[in-house]
C-alpha positions in Angstrom: 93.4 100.1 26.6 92.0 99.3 29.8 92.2 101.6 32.9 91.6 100.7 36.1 90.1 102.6 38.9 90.8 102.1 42.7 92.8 103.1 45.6 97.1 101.3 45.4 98.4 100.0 47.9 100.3 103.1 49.1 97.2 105.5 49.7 95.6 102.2 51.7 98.5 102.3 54.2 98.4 106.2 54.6 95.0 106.3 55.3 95.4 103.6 57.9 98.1 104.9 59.5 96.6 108.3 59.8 93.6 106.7 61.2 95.9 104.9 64.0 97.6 108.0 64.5 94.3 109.9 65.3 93.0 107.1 67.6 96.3 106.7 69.4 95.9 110.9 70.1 91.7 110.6 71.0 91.0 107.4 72.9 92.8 108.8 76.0 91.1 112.1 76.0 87.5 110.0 75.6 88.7 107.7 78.9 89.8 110.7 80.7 86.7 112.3 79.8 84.7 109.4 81.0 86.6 108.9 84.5 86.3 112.7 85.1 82.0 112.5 84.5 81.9 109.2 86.7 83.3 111.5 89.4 81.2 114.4 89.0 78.5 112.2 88.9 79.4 110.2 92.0 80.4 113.8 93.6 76.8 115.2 92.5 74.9 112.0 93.9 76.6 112.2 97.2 76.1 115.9 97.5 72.4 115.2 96.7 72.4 112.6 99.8 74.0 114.7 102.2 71.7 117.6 101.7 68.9 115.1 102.0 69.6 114.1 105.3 70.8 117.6 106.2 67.1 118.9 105.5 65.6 115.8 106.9 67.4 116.5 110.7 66.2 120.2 110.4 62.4 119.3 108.8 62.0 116.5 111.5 64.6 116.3 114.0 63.3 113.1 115.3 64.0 110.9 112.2 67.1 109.7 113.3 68.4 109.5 109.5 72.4 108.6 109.0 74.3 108.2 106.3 76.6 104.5 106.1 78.6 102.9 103.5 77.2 99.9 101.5 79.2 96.7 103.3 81.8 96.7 100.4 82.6 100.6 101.2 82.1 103.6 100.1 83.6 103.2 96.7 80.6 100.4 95.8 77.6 102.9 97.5 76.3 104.0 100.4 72.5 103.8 102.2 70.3 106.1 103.7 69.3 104.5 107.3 66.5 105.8 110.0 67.9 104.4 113.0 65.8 102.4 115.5 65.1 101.6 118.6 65.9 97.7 117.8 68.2 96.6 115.3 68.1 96.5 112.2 67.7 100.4 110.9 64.9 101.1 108.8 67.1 101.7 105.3 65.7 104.5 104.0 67.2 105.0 100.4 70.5 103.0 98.9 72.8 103.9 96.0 74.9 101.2 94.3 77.7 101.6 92.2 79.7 98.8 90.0 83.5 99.1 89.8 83.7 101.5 87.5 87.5 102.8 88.5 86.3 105.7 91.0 87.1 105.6 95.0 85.1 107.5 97.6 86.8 106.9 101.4 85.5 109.4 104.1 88.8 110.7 105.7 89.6 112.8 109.3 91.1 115.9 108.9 94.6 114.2 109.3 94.0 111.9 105.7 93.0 109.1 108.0 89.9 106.7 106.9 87.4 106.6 109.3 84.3 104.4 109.3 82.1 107.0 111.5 78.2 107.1 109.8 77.2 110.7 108.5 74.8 112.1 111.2 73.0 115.4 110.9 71.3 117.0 113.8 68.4 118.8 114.3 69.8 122.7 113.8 71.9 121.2 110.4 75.0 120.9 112.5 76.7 117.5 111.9 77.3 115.0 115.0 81.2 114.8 114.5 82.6 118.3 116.3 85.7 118.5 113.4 83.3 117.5 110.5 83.6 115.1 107.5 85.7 114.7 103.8 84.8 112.5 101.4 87.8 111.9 98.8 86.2 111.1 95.3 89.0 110.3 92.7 90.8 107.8 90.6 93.9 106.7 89.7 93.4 106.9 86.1 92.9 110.4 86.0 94.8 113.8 87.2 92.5 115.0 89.2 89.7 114.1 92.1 87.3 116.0 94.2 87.0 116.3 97.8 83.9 116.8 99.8 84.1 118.9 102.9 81.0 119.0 105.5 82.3 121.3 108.5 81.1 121.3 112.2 78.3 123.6 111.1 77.4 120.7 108.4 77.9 123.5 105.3 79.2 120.9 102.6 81.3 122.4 100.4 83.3 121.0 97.1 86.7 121.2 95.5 89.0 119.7 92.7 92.2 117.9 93.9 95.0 116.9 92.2 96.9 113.2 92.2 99.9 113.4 94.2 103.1 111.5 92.6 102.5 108.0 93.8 98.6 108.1 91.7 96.7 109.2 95.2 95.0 112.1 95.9 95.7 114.0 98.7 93.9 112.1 102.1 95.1 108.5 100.8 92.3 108.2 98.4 92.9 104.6 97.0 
């Protein structure tokens, strides 16, 4: 007599469906993992900028540097300009971004957008007397992060969360 070795048909479909069962329960924890880096990383890059220029107005207060967003906002990137006495600024450094799901909108202290550019003067105070915040988040992911430069131009960080309607606190969208 013959036997035959090999997997029936029954131990095929558990293996399968335990395999869609452990996908189903990982693939959102890998895309919330993903949108959560792309915001650090945005949050780390425009940290970086801002203590560029913040150094550059104290090192050489006659530079003249601002910070702007790219023409398709601040979600897409942002440049690095020294301004001039004739137009056009003298771009100093830009930083591009592709869609990849994360918003950045620079917001008054009332949640407001505002399309102001990012000045530093020479002691390392900022040019806008109330200061700046920067709303990094997404709507695919519970949380978000919000920059806050004060009048002084100390730039400080913190996690926010999504209100109800997907937005973080400021209109973030």
């Amino acid at each position: 007599m013959k036997t035959q070795s090999g997997f029936s048909i029954i131990e095929l479909i558990v293996v399968v469906t335990l395999i869609a069962v452990s996908a189903s329960i990982i693939l959102p924890g890998i895309q919330n993992m993903y949108i959560s880096s792309r915001i650090t990383s945005k949050t780390n890059d425009l940290i970086v900028t801002l203590n560029y220029l913040k150094t550059n107005a104290m090192t050489r207060p006659n530079a003249g540097l601002q910070l702007i967003p790219a023409t398709t906002g601040w979600s897409h990137g942002w440049q690095v300009e020294q301004k001039t006495d004739t137009p056009p600024n003298k771009i100093v450094q830009i930083f591009e971004f592709g869609n990849d799901q994360v918003n950045i909108n620079l917001v008054d202290s009332a949640g407001s957008s505002i399309t102001t550019p990012v000045v530093y003067l020479s002691r390392g105070r900022v040019q806008q007397t109330i200061g700046y915040n920067f709303l990094i988040c997404s709507t695919k992911s519970l949380i978000g992060r919000r920059i806050t430069i004060d009048h002084r131009g100390t730039i400080s960080t913190e996690h926010c969360a999504l209100t109800a309607s997907g937005e973080c606190p400021g209109n973030c969208t």
